[in-house]
N, C-alpha and C positions, 0 to 999 in steps of 0.2 A: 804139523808133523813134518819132521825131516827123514829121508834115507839118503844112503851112500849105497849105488850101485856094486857092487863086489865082479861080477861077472857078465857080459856081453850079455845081453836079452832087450827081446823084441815084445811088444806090448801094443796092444788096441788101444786109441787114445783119442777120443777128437774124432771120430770116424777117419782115423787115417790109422795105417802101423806104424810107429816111432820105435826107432833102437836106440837103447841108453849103452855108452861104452866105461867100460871101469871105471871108476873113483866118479862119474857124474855124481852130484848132489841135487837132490831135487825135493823141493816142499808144496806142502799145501793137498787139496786133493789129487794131485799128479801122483804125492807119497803116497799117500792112502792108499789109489788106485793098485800102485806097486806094489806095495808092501803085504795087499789080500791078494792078492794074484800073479805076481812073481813066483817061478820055480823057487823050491826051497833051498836058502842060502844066494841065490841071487842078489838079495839085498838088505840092507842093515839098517836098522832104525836107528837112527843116531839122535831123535830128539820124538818122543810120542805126545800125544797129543796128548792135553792136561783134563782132569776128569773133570767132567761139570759138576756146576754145583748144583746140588739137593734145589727144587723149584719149594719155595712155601707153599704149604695147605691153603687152599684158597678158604676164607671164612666163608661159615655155613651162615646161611642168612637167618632170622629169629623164625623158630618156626610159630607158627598161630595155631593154639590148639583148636582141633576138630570134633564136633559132638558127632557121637555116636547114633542120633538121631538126626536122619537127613533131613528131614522136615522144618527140624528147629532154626536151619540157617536163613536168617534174616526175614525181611518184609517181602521185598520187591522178588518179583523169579528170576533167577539165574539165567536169562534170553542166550548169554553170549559168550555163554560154556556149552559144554557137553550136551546131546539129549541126552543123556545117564544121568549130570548132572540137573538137568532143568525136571524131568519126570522124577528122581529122588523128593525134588521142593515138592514136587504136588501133590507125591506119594496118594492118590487116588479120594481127593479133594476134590470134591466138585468144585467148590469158588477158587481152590489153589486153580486150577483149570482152566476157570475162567479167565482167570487175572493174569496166567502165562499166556494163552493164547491172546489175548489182547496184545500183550506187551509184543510177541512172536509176532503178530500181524501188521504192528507198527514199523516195524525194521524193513529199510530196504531189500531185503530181499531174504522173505520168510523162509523157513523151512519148510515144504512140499510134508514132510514124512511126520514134520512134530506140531504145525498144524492140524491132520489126520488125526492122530493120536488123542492130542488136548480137545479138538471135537468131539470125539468119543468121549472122552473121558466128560465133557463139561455138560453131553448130552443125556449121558445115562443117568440115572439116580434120581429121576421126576416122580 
């Protein structure tokens, strides 16, 4: 962006106040600066900044479709997702139960809360 000063004016800039005296020409954010915050008629854009261009759509990635049954995804349990996701797999499974809580207890550093839970869960139903 360019402006042309028109009239004597004083302006915050730099943390210092700068005075522009008639016909200065000044570009870049200096104009900007001016140009939003000069008294009106102070100063004249003689050159505006050019419109960007439209950014592309970033591509959606493929989605995988999701069964409707939480249960049905896969063999192993879900350890190192959600517990929403990992108690969906077990959906109140005694052996799913088990076989989370095993996996849960092999990880460096279990869950306190989804241990608790798969205990119960793997405890009940005797």
């Amino acid at each position: 962006m360019r402006v042309r000063v028109l009239q004597p004016t004083r302006s915050y800039w730099n943390y210092e106040v700068r005075e522009f005296g008639e016909g200065d020409e000044l570009e870049g954010d200096l104009a900007r600066h001016l140009a939003a915050n000069a008294p009106e008629g102070a100063v004249k854009v003689t050159e505006a900044d050019p419109d960007p261009e439209p950014e592309p759509e970033p591509e959606k990635p493929a989605e995988v479709p999701e069964s409707d049954d939480p249960s049905a995804g896969g063999d192993e349990p879900p350890v190192d997702g959600t517990i929403d996701d990992l108690m969906a797999w077990v959906n109140d499974d005694r052996e799913r139960a088990g076989r989370a809580l095993a996996a849960e207890q092999a990880k460096d550093k279990p869950r306190s809360t989804v241990v608790k839970r798969l205990t119960a869960l793997a405890d009940t139903e005797e």
